[in-house]
C-alpha positions in Angstrom: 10.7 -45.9 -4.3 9.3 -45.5 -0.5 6.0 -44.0 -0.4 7.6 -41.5 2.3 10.9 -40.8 -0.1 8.4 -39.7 -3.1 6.5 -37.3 -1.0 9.4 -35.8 1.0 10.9 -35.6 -2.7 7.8 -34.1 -4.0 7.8 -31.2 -1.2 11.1 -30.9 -1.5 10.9 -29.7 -5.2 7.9 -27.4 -4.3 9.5 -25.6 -1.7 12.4 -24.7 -4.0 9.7 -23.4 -6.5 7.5 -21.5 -3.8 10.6 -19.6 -2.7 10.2 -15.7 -3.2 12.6 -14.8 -5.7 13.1 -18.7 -6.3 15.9 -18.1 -8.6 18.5 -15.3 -8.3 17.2 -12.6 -9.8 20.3 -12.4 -12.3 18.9 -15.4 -13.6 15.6 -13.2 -14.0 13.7 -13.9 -17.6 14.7 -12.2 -20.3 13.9 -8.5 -20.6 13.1 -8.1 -16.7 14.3 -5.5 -14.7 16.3 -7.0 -11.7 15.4 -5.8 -8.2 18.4 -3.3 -8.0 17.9 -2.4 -11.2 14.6 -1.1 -10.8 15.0 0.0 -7.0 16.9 3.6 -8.2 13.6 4.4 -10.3 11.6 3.8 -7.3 14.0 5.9 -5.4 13.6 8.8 -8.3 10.0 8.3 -8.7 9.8 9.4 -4.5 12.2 11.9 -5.0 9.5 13.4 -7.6 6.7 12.9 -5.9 8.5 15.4 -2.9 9.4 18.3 -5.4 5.4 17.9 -6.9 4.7 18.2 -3.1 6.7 21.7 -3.1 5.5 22.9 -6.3 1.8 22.5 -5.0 2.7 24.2 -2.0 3.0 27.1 -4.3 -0.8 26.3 -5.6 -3.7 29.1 -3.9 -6.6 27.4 -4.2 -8.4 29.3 -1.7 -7.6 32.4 -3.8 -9.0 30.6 -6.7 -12.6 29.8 -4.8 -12.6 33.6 -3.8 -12.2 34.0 -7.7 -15.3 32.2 -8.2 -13.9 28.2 -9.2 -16.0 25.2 -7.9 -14.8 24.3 -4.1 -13.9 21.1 -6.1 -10.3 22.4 -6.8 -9.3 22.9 -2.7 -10.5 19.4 -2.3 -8.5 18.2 -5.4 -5.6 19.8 -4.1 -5.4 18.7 -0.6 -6.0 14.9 -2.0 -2.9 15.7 -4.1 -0.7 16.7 -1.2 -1.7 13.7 0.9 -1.0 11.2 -2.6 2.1 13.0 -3.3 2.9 12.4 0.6 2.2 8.6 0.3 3.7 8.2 -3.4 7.3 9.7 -1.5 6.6 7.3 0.7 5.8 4.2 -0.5 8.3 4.2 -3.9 11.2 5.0 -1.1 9.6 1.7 1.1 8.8 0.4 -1.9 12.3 0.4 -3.2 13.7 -1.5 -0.2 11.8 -4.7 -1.7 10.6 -4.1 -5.7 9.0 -7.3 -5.8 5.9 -6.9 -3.6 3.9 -7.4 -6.4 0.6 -5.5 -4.3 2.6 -2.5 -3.1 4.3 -1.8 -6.4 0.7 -2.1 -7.8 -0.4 0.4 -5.1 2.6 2.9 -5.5 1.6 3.4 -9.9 -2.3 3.2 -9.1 -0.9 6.7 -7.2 1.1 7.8 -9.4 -1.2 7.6 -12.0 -4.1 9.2 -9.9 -1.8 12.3 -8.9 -1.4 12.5 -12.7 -4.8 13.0 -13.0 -5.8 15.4 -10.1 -2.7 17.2 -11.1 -4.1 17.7 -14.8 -7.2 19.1 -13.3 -4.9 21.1 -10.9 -3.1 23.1 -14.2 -6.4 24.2 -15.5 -7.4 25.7 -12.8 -3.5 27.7 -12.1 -4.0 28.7 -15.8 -7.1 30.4 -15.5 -7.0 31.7 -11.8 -3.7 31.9 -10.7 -0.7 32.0 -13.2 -0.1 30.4 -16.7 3.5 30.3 -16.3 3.0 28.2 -12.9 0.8 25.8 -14.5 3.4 25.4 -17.1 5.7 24.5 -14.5 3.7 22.4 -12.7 3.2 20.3 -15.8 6.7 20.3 -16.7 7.1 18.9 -13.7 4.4 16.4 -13.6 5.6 15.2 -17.3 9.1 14.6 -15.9 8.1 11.3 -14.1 6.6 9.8 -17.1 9.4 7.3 -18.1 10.0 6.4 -14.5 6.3 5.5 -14.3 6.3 3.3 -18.2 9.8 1.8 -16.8 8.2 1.1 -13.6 5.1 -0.1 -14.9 6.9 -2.7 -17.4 8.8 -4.3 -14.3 5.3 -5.0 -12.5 3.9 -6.3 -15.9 7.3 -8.5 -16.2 6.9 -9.3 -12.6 3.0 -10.6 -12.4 3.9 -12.6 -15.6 7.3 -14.4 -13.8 5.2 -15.1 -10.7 1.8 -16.6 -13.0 4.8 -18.8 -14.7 6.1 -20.0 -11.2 2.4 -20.8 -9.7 1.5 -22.8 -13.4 5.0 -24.8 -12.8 4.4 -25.0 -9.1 0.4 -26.3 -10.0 1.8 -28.9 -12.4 4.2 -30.1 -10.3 2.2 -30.4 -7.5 -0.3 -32.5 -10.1 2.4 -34.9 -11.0 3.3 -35.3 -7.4 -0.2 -36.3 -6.1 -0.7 -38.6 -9.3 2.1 -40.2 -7.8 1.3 -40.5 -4.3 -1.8 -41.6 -5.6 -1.2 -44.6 -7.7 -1.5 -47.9 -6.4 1.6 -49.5 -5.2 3.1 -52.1 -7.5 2.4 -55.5 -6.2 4.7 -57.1 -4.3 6.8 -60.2 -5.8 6.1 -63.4 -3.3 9.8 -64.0 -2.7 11.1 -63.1 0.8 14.7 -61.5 1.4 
């Protein structure tokens, strides 16, 4: 074979592999989510993240300083309105195209910090605001959790298809320079 056939067959077969989404994702390894599949969970998972932004439009923290708590909890909740804000917005952008692989990574390292502030958050509506309201808030806050393990499955499914796709790509790639780079078979004497 040519030397210029092997390597336009070579590139060939690595651009096929290097394509996002490479294969139709109903053709998507076994127990991964598809892209639509997983795009109404984003969609619910910004749809949350705007009633958490009511609900802590309810909180007083202000009050709660004039009570006597640490200045701690008006920082805590503003940082919680502005990640609730961003969570909205990125699982709705986010949901246009589930396989960026760095924003979905972005959109549960937020979910998972408004968890935490919003832990913190209760304590303080228990003891200086209302019990009941904290209850609500983490009702609220607890209704997002299978969203987030469904969510959070799919990105785990998703790094492991793309580490599969770079190893095939990287051995490909190996067998075609091994190729490229053996010596040419020598040439019989006889002339056509």
């Amino acid at each position: 074979m040519p030397m210029r056939a092997l390597v336009f067959l070579c590139a060939a077969t690595l651009y096929g592999q290097a394509q996002p989404g490479g294969a139709p994702q109903s053709g998507a390894p076994a127990g991964m989510e598809t892209a639509w599949e997983i795009a109404p969970v984003l969609e619910e998972m910004s749809a949350h993240a705007g009633r958490l932004l009511t609900e802590l439009d309810k909180v007083d923290a202000r009050s709660w300083v004039n009570q006597g708590a640490s200045e701690t909890y008006l920082e805590q909740l503003q940082s919680a309105r502005q990640q609730a804000k961003a969570l909205a917005d990125g699982a709705r952008a986010l949901s246009q195209n589930p396989e960026k692989l760095s924003a979905g990574l972005v959109v549960l390292f937020r979910v998972e910090g408004l968890e935490t502030i919003i832990g913190s958050l209760e304590e303080g509506l228990k003891h200086y605001q209302s019990a009941a309201e904290a209850q609500t808030l983490a009702a609220l806050s607890a209704e997002n959790g299978a969203n987030r393990d469904r969510f959070q499955r799919y990105l785990v499914s998703l790094a492991a298809d793309e580490e599969q796709r770079v190893e095939v790509m990287d051995k490909e790639a190996q067998r075609c320079r091994s190729l490229v780079a053996a010596p040419a078979p020598p040439r019989s004497g006889k002339k056509k």
